[in-house]
N, C-alpha and C positions, 0 to 999 in steps of 0.2 A: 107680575111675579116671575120669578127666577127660572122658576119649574115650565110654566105655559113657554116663558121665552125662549129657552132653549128647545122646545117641542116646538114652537115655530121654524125655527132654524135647522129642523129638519132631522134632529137628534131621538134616539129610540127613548122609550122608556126604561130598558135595561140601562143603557149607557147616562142617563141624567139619573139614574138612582146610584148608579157608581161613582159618579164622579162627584156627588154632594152628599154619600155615604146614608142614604136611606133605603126604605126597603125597595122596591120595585111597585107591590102595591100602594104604596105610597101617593106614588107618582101618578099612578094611573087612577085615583080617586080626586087629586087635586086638575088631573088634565080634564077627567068627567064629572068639574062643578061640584064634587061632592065634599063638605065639609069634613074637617077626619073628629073625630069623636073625639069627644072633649075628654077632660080628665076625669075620673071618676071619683066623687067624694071622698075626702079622706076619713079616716074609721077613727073617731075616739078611739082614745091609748086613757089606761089605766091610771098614767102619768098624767097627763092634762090636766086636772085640778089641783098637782101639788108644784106643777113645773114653776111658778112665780117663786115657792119657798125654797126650789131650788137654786134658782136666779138669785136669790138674795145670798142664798151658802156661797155661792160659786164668787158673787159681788166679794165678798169677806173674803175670799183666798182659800176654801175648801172644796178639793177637788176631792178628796177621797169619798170613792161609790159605797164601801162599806159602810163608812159613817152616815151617809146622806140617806142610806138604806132605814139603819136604824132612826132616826130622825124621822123619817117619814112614815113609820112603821108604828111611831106613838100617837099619830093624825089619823092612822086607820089606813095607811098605804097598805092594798094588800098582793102588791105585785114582785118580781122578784129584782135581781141587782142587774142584768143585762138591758133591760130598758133605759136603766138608769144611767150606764155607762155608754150605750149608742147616744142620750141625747148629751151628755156631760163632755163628749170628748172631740165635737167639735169647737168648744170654748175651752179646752185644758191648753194654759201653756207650752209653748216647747221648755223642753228641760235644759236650765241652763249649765251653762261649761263655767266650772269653776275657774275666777281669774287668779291669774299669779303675778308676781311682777317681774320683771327682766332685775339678774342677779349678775353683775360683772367682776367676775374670781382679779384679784389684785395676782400682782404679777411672781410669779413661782411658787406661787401657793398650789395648783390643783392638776393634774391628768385626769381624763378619762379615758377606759379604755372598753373594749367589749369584743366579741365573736360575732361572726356575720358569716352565714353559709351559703356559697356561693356556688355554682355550678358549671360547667363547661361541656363543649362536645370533643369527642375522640375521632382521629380519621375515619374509624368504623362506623360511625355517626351514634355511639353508645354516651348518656347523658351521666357524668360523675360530678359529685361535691365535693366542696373540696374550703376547708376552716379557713376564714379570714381573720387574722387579727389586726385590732384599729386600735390605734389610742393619738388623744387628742391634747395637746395644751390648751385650760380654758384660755387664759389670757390671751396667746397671741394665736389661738387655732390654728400653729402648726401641727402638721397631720406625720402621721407614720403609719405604712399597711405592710402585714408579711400575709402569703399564702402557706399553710403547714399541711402537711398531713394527715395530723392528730393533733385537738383541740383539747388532750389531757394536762396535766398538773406542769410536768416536767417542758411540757411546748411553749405551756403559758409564762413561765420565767426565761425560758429560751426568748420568747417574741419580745418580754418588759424588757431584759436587758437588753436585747438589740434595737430597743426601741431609745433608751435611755441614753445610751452609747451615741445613737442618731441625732439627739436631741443638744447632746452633751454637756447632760446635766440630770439630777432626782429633784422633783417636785417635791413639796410638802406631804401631801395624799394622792394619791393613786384612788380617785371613785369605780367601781364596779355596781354592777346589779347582784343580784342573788344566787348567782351560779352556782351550781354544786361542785364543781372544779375546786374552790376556795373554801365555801362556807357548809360549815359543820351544819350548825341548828340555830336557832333563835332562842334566849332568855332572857323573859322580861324586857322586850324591844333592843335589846342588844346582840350583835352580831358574833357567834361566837367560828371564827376561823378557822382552820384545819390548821394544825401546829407545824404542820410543814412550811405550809406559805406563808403564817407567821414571822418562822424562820429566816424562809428568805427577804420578806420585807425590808425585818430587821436587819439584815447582814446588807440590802442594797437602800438602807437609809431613810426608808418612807411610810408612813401609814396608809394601812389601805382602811376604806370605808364604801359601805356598799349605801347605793340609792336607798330613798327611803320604798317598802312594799306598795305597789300600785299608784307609784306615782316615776313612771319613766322618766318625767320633762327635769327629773331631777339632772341626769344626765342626757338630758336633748342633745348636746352637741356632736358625743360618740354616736349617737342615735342616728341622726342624718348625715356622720360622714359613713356610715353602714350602707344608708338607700342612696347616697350618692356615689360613693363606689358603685352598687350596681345598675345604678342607673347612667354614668358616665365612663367608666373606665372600662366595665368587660363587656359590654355590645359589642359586636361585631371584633372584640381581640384574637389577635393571634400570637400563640408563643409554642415554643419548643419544648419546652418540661419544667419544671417548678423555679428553677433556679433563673430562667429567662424568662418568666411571667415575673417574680419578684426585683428584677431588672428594672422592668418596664414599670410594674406597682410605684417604682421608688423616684423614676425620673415624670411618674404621673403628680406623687406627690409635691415634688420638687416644684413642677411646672405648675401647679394649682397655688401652690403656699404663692408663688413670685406673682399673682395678682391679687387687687384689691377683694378683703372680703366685706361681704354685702352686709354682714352685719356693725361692725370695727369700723370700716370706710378707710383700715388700712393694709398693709402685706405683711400677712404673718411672719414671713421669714426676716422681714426688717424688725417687725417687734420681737423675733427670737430671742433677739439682743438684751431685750428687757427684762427676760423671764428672770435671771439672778437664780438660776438654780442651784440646789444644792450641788456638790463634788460628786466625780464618781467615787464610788469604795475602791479600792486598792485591785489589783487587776489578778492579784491570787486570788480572792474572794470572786471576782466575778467567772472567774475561770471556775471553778470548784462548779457552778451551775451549769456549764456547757457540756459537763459528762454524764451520761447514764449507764447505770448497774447492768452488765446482761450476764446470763452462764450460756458458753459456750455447746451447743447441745453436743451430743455423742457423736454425728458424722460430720462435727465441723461446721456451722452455721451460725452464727451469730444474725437474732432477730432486732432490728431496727425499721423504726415505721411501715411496719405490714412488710417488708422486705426483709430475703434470707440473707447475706454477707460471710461466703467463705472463711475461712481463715484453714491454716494448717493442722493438719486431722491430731499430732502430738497436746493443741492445746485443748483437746473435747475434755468439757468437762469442768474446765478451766474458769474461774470469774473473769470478767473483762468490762473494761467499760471502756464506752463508744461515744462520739461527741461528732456533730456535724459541724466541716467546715471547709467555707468558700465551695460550698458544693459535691463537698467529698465527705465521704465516711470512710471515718479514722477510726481504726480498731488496735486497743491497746491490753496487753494481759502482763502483771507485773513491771509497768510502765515501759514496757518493750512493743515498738511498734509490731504490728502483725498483722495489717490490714488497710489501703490506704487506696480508697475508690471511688469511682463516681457515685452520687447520690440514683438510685436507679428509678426510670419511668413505670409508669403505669402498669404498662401490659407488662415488665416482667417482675417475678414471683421471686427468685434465686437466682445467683450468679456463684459457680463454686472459681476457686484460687486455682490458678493454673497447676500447681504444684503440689494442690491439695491433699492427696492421696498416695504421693508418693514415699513408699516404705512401709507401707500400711500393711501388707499383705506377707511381706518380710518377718516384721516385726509382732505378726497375731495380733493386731491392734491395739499394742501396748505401747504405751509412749515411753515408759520407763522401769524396770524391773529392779527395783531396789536389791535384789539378792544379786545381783551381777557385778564382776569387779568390773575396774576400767584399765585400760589398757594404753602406757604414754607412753611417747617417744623417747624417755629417758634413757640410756645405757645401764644395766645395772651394772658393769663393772666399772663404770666411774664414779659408784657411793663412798662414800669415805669409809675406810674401814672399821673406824669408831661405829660403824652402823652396828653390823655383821658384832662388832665387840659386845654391845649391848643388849643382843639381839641372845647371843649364847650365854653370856650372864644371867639374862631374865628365864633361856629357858632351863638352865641346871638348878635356878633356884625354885623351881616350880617346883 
């Protein structure tokens, strides 16, 4: 025996009960001849004389303890349902996964798109998130990723159309999930929209349709380019501020689509070709979407994505609207530039206008005092005298 051999060999009985994981006493009743006590009878169970009728239920395909309960219960079973499911459920099947069949979207027919929150570290070593948006072509699984700020309404048509624009071309349908972003309510199994996004659907040419409830694999595709983003592209990345992460995001894309995919067994960027998408809309339409509504507050601030954006103290007060681009915020009030700056990082809060302030203190913070004349450079003694003629006509006839 295994136990004596090693006790020949000159081994403790602490150290031969550790290393074959029994008790100690054990060891030392098998080295001192002593047989170890057998098993002790097993005790009749309540169940034991209905267990064959159970065997026969279980043979038939019924696993349910409630019902087997009852059943047993008109033979004179008079014990309760936990017995019945400790001996039922080492013969319960596992529960099978519904199959589906693999579904190949013909070519410019469908996008997927979705949100993915992703995370990063700051110099300070402090942990932020930060929206990913993904959308995919079924057909040729070319991919598109932007990193935002804000994963509201207004970000979400900013990422489609700069995804569209990428793509260069609108699919058929745009699929999504159920996000509240887009979708109102549900009636009667139909999806009923928020009339904004509606809106723009319609103006960039596409229907949206959302997955069917509890059933993700509908749009599997955005799905895994979501956990493959994070599981391939932000490990270990390094970038400078949103605008140089979205760089990198775009030639990560780039460099992914130009090999073979594992599903296809071809490069998506070659079947790009294929997709036969729709047009874009006209580039005043798609423009109309790159701006958003703000009111300039009282000391000159205009709020864009969690960041303040000076402007000069004359326009407080003022509507304006603001659009990002190429990195810069562009701040416009009665289509007059008034604002034209870098997109700001993280750590800051406000950046005011060099200029900002200036006159303010002058003027008691009025930008404009409608009771005051103005004052031009004109000579009046070089008005024509028909002025002055006209002038004493109107007032003798007063």
């Amino acid at each position: 025996m295994i136990i004596r051999d090693e006790a020949r060999n000159g081994k403790s009985a602490y150290k031969i009960a550790k290393e074959n994981g029994i008790s100690k006493n054990t060891v030392k009743k098998y080295l001192n001849n002593k047989e170890l006590p057998g098993r002790t009878h097993k005790r009749s169970s309540l169940l034991d004389p209905f267990k064959p009728k159970i065997n026969r239920m279980m043979a038939d395909g019924l696993f349910n303890c409630s019902v087997i309960l009852e059943s047993l219960k008109v033979e004179g079973y008079s014990g309760g349902k936990t017995i019945i499911k400790d001996y039922v459920q080492p013969f319960r099947p596992p529960k099978s996964i519904p199959a589906v069949s693999r579904y190949e979207t013909p070519p410019g027919k469908q996008a997927q798109m979705d949100w993915g929150i992703c995370q990063y570290l700051d110099p300070d070593g402090e942990i932020h998130k930060v929206p990913a948006f993904v959308m995919i072509l079924s057909h040729s699984r070319a991919k598109y990723v932007e990193f935002t700020k804000r994963c509201d309404l207004k970000s979400l048509e900013r990422c489609i159309l700069n995804a569209l624009e990428y793509f260069g071309g609108v699919p058929d349908v745009v699929l999504t999930d159920n996000m509240k972003t887009v979708v109102l309510r549900h009636e009667a199994g139909k999806t009923i929209f928020l009339p904004a996004f509606e809106s723009f659907c319609a103006d960039m040419g596409f229907l949206p349709k959302t997955c069917q409830v509890r059933r993700p694999q509908t749009k599997g595709k955005v799905e895994r380019l979501v956990r493959y983003l994070k599981e391939n592209f932000l490990p270990g990345r390094r970038f400078a501020n949103l605008f140089d992460l979205n760089s990198q995001v775009l030639q990560w894309c780039q460099h992914v689509d130009s090999k073979k995919h594992s599903t296809t067994g071809r490069i998506p960027l070659q079947m790009l070709s294929e997709e036969s998408l729709n047009p874009l809309p006209p580039s005043e339409i798609r423009d109309r979407y790159r701006w958003e509504n703000r009111k300039v507050s009282k000391d000159g601030f205009v709020s864009f994505d969690g960041h303040l954006y000076g402007v000069n103290w004359r326009y407080s007060g003022r509507d304006a609207q603001v659009r990002l681009y190429h990195n810069h915020v562009q701040i416009y009030v009665d289509n007059v530039a008034v604002a034209d700056v870098p997109l700001m990082d993280v750590k800051e809060h406000y950046v005011p206008q060099g200029q900002q302030y200036v006159g303010l203190a002058a003027q008691n913070g009025i930008a404009w005092n409608p009771s005051m004349a103005i004052r031009t450079e004109e000579d009046v003694t070089e008005r024509p005298l028909k002025t002055y003629d006209r002038l004493m006509e109107a007032m003798a006839n007063a």
